[in-house]
PyMOL CGO cylinders between C-alpha atoms (Angstrom):
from pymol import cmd
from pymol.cgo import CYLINDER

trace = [
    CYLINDER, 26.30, 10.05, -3.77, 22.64, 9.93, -2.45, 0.3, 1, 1, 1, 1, 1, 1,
    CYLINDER, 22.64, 9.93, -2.45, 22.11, 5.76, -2.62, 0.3, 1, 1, 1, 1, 1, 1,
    CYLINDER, 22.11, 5.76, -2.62, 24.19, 3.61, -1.66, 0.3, 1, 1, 1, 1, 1, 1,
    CYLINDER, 24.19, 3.61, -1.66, 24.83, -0.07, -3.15, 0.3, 1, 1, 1, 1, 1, 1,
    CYLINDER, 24.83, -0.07, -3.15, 23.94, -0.87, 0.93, 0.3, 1, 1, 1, 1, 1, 1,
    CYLINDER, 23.94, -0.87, 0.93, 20.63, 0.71, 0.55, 0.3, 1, 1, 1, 1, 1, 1,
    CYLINDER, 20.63, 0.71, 0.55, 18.88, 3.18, 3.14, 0.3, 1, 1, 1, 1, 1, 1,
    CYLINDER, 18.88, 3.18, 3.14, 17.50, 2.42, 6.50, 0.3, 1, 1, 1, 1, 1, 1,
    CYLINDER, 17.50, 2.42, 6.50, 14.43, 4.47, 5.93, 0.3, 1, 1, 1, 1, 1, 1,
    CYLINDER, 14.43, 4.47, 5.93, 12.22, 4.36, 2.56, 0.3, 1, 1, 1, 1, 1, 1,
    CYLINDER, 12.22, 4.36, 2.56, 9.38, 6.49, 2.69, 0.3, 1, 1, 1, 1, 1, 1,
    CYLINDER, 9.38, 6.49, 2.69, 6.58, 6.33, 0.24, 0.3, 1, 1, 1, 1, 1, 1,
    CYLINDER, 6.58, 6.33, 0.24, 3.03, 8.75, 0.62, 0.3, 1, 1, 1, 1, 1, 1,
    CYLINDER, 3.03, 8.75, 0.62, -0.27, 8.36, -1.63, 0.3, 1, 1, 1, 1, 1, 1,
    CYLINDER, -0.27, 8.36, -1.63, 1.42, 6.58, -4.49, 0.3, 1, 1, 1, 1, 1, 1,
    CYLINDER, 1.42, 6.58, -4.49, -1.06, 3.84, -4.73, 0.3, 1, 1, 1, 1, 1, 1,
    CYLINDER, -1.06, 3.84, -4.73, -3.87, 3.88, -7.06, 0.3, 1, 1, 1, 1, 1, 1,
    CYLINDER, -3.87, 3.88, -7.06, -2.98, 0.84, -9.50, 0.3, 1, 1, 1, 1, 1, 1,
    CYLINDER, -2.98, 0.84, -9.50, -3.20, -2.45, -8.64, 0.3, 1, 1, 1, 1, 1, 1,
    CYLINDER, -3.20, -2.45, -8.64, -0.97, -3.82, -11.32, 0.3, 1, 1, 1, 1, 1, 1,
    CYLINDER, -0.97, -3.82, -11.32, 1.78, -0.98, -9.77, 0.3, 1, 1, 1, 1, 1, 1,
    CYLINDER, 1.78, -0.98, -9.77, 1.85, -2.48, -6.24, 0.3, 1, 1, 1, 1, 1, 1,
    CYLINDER, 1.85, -2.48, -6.24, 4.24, -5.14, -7.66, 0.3, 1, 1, 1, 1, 1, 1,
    CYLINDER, 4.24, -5.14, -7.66, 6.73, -2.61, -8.99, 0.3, 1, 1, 1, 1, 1, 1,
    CYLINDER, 6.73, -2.61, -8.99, 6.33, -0.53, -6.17, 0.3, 1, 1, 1, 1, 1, 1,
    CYLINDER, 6.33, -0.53, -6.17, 7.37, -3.28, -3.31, 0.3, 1, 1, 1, 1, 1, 1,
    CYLINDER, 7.37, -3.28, -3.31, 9.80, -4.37, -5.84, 0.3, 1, 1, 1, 1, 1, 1,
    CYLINDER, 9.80, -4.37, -5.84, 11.41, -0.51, -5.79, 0.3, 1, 1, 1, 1, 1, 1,
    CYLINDER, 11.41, -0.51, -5.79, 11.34, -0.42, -1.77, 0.3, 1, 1, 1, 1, 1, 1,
    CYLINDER, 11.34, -0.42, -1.77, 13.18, -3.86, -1.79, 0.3, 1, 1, 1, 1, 1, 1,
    CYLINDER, 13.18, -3.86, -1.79, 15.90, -2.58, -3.86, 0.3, 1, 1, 1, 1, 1, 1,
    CYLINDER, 15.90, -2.58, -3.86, 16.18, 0.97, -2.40, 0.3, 1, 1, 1, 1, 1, 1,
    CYLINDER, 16.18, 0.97, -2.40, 16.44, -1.16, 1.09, 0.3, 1, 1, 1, 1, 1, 1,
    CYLINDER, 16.44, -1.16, 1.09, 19.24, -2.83, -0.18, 0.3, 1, 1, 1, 1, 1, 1,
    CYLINDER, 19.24, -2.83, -0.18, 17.37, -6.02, 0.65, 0.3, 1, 1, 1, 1, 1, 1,
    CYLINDER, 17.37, -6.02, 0.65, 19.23, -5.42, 3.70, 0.3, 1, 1, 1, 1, 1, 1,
    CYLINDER, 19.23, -5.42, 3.70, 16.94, -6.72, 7.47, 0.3, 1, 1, 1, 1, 1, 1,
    CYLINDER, 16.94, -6.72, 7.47, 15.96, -4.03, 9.41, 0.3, 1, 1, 1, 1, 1, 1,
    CYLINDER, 15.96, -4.03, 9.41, 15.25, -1.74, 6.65, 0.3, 1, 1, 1, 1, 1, 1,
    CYLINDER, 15.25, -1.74, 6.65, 11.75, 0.20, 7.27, 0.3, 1, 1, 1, 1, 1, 1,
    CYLINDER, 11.75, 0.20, 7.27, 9.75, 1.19, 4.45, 0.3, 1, 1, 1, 1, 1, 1,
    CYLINDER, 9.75, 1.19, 4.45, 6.79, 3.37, 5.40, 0.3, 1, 1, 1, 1, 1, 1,
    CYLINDER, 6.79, 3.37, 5.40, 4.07, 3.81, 3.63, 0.3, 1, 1, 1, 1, 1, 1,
    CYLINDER, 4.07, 3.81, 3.63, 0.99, 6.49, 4.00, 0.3, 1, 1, 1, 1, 1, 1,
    CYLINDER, 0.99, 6.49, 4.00, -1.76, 5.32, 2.23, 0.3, 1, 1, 1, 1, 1, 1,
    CYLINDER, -1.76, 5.32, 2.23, -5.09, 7.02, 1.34, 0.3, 1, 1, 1, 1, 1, 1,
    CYLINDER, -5.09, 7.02, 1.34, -8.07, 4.51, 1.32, 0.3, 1, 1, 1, 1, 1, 1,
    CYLINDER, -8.07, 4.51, 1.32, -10.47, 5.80, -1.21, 0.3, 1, 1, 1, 1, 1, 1,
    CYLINDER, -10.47, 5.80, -1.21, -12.75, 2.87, -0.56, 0.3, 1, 1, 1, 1, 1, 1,
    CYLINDER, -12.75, 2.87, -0.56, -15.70, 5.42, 1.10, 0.3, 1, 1, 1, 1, 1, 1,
    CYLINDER, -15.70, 5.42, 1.10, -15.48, 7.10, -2.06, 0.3, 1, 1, 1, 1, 1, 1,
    CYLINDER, -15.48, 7.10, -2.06, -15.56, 4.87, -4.47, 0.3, 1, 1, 1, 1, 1, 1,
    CYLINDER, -15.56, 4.87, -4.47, -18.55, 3.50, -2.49, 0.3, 1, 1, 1, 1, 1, 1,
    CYLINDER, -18.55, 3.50, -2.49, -20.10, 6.82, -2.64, 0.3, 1, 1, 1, 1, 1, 1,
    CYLINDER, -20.10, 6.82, -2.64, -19.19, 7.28, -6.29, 0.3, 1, 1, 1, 1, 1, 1,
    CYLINDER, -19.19, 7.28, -6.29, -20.74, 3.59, -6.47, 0.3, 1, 1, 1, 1, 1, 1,
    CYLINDER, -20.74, 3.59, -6.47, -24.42, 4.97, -5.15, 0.3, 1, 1, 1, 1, 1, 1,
    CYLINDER, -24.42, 4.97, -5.15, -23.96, 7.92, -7.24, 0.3, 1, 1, 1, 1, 1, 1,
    CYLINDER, -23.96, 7.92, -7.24, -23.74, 5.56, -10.10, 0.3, 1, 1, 1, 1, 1, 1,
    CYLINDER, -23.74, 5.56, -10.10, -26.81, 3.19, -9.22, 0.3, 1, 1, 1, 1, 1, 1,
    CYLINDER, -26.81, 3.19, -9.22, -28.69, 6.51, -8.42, 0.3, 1, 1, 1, 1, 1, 1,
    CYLINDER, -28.69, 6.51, -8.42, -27.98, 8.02, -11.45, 0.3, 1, 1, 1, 1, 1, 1,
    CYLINDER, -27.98, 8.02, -11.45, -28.31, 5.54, -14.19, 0.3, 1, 1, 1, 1, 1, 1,
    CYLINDER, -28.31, 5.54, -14.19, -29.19, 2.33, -12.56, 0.3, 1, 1, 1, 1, 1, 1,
    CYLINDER, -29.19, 2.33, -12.56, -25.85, 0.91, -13.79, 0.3, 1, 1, 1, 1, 1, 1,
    CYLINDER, -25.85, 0.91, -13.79, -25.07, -1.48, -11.66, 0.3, 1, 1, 1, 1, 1, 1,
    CYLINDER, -25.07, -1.48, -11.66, -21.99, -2.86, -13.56, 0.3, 1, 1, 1, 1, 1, 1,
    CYLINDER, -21.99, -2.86, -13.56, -20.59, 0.24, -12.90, 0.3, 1, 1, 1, 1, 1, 1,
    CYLINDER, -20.59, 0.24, -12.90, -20.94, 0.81, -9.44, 0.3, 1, 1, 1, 1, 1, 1,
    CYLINDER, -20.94, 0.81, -9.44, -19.91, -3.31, -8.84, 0.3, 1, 1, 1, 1, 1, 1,
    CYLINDER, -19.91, -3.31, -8.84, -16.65, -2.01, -10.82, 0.3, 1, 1, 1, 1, 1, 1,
    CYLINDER, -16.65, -2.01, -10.82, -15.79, 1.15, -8.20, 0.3, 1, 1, 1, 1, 1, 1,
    CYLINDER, -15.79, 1.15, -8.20, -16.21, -1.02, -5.09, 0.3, 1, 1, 1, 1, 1, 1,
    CYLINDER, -16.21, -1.02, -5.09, -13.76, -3.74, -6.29, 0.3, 1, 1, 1, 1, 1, 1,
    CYLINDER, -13.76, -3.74, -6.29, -11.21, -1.35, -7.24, 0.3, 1, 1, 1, 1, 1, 1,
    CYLINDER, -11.21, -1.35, -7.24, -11.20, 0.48, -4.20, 0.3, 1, 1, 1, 1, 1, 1,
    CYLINDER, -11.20, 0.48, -4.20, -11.24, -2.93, -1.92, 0.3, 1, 1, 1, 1, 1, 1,
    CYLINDER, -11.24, -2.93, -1.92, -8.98, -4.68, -3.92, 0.3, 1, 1, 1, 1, 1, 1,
    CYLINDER, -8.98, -4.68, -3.92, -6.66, -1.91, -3.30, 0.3, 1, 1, 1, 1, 1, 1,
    CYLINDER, -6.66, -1.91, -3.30, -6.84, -1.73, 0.03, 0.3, 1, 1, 1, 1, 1, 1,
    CYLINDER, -6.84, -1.73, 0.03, -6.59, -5.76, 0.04, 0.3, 1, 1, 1, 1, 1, 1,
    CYLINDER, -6.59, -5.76, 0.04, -3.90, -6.08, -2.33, 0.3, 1, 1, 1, 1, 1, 1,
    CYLINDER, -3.90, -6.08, -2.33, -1.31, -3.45, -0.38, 0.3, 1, 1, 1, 1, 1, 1,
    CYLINDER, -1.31, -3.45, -0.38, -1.18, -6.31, 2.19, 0.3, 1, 1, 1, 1, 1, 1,
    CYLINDER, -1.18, -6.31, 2.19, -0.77, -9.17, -0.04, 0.3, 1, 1, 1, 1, 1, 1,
    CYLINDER, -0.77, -9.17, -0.04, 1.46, -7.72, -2.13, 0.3, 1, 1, 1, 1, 1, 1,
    CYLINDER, 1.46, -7.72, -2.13, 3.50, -6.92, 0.44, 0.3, 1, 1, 1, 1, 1, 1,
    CYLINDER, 3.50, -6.92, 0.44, 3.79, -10.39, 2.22, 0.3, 1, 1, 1, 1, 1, 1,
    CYLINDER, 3.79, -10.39, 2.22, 4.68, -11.61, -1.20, 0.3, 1, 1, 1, 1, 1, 1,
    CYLINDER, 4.68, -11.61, -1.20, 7.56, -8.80, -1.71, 0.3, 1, 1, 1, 1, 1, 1,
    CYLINDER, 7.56, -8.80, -1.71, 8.91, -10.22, 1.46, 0.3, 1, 1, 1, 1, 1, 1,
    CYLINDER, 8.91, -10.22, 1.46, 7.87, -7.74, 3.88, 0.3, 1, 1, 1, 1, 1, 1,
    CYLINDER, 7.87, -7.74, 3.88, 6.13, -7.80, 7.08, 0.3, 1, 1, 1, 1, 1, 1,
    CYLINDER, 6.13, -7.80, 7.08, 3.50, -5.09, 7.32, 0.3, 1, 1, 1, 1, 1, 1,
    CYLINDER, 3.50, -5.09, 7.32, 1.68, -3.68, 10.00, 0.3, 1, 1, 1, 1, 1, 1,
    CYLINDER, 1.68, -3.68, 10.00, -0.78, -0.29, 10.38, 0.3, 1, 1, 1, 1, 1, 1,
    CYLINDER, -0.78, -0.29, 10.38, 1.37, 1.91, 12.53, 0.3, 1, 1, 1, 1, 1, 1,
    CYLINDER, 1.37, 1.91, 12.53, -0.91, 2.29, 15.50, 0.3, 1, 1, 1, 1, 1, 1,
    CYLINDER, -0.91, 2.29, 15.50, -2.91, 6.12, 15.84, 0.3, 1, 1, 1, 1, 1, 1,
    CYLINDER, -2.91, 6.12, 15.84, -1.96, 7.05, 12.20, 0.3, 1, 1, 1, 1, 1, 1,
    CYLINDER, -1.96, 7.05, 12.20, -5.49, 6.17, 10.71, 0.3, 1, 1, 1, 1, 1, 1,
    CYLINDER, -5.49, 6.17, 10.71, -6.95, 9.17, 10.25, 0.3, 1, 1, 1, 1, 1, 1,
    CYLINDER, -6.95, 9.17, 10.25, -10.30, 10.56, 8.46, 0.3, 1, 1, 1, 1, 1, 1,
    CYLINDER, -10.30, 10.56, 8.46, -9.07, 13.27, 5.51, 0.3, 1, 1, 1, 1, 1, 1,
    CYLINDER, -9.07, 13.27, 5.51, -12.59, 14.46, 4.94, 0.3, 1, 1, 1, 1, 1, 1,
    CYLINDER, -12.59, 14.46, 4.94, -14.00, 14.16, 1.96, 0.3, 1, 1, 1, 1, 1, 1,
    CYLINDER, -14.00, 14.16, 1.96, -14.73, 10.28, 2.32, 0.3, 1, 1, 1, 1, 1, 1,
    CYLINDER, -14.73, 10.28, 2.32, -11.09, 9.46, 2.22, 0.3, 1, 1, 1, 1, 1, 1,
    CYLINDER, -11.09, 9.46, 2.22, -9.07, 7.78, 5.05, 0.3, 1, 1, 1, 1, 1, 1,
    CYLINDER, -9.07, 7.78, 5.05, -5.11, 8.01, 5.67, 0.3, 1, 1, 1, 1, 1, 1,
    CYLINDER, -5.11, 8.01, 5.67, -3.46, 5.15, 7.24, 0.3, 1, 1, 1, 1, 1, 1,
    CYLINDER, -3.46, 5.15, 7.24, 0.42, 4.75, 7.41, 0.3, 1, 1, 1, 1, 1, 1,
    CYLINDER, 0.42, 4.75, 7.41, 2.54, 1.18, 7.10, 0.3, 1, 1, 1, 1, 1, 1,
    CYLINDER, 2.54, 1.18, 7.10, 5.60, -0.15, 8.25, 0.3, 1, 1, 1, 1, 1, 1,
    CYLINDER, 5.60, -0.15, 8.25, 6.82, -2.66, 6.40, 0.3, 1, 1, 1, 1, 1, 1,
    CYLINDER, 6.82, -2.66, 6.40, 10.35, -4.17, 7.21, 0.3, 1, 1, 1, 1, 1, 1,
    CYLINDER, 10.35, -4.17, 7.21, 11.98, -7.28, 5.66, 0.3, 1, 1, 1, 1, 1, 1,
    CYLINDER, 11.98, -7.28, 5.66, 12.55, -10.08, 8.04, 0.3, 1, 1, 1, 1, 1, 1,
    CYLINDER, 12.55, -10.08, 8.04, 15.86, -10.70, 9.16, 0.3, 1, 1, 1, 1, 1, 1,
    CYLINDER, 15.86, -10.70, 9.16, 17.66, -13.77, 7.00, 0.3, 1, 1, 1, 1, 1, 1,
    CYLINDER, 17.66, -13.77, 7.00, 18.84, -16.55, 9.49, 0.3, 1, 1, 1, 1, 1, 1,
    CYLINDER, 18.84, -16.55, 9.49, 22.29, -17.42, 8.40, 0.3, 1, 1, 1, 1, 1, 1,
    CYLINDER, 22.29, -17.42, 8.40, 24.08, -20.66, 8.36, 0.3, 1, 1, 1, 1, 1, 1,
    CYLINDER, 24.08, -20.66, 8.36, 27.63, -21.36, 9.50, 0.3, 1, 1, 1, 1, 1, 1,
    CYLINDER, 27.63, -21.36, 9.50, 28.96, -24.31, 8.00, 0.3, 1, 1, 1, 1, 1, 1,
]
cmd.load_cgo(trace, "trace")
């Protein structure tokens, strides 16, 4: 049997965010596969496409003088890259950038990897 009603110690997760209205089922998934159990790491590689969107942005502007447009890529990309945290912290995890992972892809994109763990539960003795 592959999972375990315990969950794993180690969820990984690479490039699977490009929605924001999937970053709440996506925590939500890592939470269960961890079993909601402390101590559980769930990385998480992201690519920031926040240079190119920005790019894509000026290529917009350039283009057709549409500035709607271009106002439209830049918020997707940083709210993105904004909402990964929040949702997060709201899921219940602690995140942090693993430190030396952020890296440039080429191609305007940047790599960055997370680890998110939930915090251990205090427990009460009665």
């Amino acid at each position: 049997m592959l999972f375990s009603l315990q969950g794993f110690d180690i969820v990984l997760g690479a490039d699977v965010c490009y929605s924001l209205k999937a970053l709440p089922a996506l925590f939500g998934v890592a939470s269960q596969l961890s079993g909601d159990r402390p101590g559980c790491k769930f990385l998480l590689g992201y690519v920031s496409r926040y240079a190119q969107y920005l790019l894509d942005a000026l290529d917009v502007i350039h283009e057709s003088t549409c500035v709607h447009l271009a106002i439209v890529h830049l918020c997707r990309a940083y709210s993105i890259d904004k909402q990964i945290l929040i949702q997060a912290q709201v899921a219940g995890f602690a995140i942090q950038e693993v430190p030396d992972t952020r890296r440039d892809l080429g191609g305007s994109l940047e790599g960055v990897v997370y680890s998110l763990t939930l915090p251990r539960r205090s427990s009460t003795h009665s």
